[in-house]
N, C-alpha and C positions, 0 to 999 in steps of 0.2 A: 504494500500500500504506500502510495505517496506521502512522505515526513511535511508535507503542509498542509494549507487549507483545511485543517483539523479541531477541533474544538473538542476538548475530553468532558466535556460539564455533562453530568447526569441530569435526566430533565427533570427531575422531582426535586433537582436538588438549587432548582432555578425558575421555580414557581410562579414567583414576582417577575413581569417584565423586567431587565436590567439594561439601562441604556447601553452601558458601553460593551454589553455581549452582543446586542444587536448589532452594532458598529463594526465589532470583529468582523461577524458575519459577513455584513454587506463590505467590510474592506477585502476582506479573502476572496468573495467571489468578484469585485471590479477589479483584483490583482493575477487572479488566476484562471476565472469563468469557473471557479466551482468551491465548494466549501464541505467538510465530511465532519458528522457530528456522532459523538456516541451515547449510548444511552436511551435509544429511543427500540424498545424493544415489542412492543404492540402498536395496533390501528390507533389508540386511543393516544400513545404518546408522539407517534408519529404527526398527529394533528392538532394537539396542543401546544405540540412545539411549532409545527407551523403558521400556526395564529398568527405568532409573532413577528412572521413576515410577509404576508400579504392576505390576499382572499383566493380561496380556492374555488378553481375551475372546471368542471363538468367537461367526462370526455366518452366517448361512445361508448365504450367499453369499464365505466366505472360502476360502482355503487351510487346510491344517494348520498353519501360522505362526499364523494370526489376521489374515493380510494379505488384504484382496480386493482386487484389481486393477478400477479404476474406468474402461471405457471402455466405448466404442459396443458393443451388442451385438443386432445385428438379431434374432435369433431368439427372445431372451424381452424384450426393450426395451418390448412393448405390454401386457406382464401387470402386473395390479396388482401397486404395492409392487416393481417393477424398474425404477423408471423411470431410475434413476441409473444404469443402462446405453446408456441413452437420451441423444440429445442436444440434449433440452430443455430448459427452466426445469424446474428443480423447486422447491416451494413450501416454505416455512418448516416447518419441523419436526425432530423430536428422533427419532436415531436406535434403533433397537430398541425404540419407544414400547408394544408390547405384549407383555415380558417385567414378570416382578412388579415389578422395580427394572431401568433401563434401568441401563447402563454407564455408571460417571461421565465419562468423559472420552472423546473422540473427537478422533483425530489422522489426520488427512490430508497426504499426502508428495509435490508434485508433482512426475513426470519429466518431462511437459514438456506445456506448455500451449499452448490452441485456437490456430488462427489466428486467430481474431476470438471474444469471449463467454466465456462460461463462467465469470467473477468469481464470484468466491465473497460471501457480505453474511451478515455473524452479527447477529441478533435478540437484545440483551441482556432477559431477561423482568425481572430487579431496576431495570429503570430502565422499563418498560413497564408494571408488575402498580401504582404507585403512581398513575399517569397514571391505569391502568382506575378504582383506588379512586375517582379526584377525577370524573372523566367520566363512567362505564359501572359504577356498582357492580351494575348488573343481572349485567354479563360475570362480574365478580369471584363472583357466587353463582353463577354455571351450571359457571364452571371448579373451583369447590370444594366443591360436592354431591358425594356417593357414588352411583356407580351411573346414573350423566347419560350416559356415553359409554359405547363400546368400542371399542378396537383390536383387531383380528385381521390376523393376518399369514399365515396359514394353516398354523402351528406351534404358535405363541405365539397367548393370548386374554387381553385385561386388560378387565375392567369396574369402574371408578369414576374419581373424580377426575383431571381435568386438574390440577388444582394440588394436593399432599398437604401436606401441614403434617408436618415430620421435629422438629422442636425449638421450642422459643421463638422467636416472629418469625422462624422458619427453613421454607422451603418445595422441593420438589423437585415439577417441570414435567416432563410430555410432553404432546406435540399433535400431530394430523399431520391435513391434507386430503384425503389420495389414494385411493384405492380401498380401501387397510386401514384408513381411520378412519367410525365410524358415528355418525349425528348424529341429534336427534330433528327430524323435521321443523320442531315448533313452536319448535326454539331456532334454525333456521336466521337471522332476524335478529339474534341476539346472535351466531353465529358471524359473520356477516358487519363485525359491529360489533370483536368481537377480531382481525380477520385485518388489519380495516384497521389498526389500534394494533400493531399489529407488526410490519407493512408501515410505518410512519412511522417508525418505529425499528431504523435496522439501520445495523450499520457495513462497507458496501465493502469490499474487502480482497482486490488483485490479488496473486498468488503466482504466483512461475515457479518454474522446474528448481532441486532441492536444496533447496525449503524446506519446511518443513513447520509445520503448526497444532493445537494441542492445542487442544482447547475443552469449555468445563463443561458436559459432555450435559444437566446436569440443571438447568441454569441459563437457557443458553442455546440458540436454534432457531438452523440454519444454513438458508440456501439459494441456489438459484443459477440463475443466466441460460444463456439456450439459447445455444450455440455451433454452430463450424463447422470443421471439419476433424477431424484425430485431435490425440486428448487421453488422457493417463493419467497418474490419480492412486493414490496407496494409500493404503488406506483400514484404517486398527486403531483398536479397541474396547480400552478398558481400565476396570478398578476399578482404586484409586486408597486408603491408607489416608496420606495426607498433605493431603485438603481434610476441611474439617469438614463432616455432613451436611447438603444443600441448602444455600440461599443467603438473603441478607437483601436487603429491597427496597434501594433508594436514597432515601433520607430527601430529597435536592436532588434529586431529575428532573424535567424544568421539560418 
């Protein structure tokens, strides 16, 4: 597991809102697009502790909480866009990518992990998008046209930009490969060309029982390795009015 974005507070044992935990928080994930807490070992703490950072989001696939329970699930595991019922790899990408504005944050709560596989690896795109500029500014134009892609999820339908521009030097990311993302034939080598840049970049990040991961949906892709055995994670969506919108590249990404 990665030695930052860490936070060891047990949640019972931070009951009372406390300003400057919250602060941690939100500095770990604008320094790194992700933050890992321990302590939070049921639904019940998973969303108490989330309280504390925004308001949680409704996603196809949740409970009335905003929690979906992430494991094996043979009977829809082969349909597009379920594959995280599945116990495969799934490929980098940003959760709810075809709603107008996806959910800034994404937090995931393990109860208890594969017997073998399944690691988690976040895709920071601020240290990835300055790389494309210096290498691939071909990618850099296809990701930030209007109207070049769409996602469909078979709810939700977004057409435009991979990359939007929200502020000054400020950008917010979705991308997704799987059966809900559409791509034009002729840009099939530039995607090939971004998957691999953000395939080079990612950071591993093994989590067991009781921890849990916030991550800048709009910043950052997650993805993950096929596993073996039973596994179950939870999975909440949240907005978030304590990040500023989107993110800035990394000026040092080497």
């Amino acid at each position: 597991m990665a030695d930052f974005g860490s936070s060891q507070a047990i949640l019972h044992a931070v009951e009372e809102p406390h300003r400057f935990f919250l602060d941690d928080i939100i500095s770990n994930i604008e320094i790194h697009g992700y933050h890992i807490v321990d302590g939070c070992h049921s639904e019940g703490d998973v969303l108490a502790f989330l309280s504390r950072l925004g308001n949680t989001v409704q996603h196809r696939d949740s409970e009335s909480t905003g929690v979906t329970y992430l494991a094996t699930k043979g009977g829809i595991a082969n349909l597009p866009g379920f594959a995280g019922f599945s116990s495969e790899a799934l490929p980098p990408h940003t959760d709810r990518s075809a709603l107008p504005v996806p959910p800034r944050l994404l937090a995931m709560g393990w109860c208890f992990a594969s017997s073998a596989g399944g690691d988690l690896s976040v895709h920071d795109f601020a240290k990835i998008l300055p790389r494309l500029r210096k290498a691939h500014p071909s990618v850099v134009d296809l990701i930030t046209e209007q109207l070049r892609i769409r996602y469909d999820d078979g709810e939700q339908s977004f057409h435009g930009p991979m990359l939007e521009a929200v502020g000054e030097n400020r950008f917010r990311l979705r991308f997704r490969i799987d059966g809900n993302g559409y791509y034009r034939f002729v840009d099939s080598a530039l995607i090939s060309l971004l998957v691999q840049e953000i395939n080079r970049t990612q950071m591993p990040v093994r989590l067991g029982p009781g921890q849990l991961i916030i991550i800048d949906n709009h910043r950052c892709l997650h993805s993950r390795g096929h596993y073996c055995g039973e596994r179950l994670v939870l999975r909440v969506l949240l907005d978030t009015e304590h990040l500023e919108a989107g993110f800035e590249e990394c000026s040092d990404a080497t």
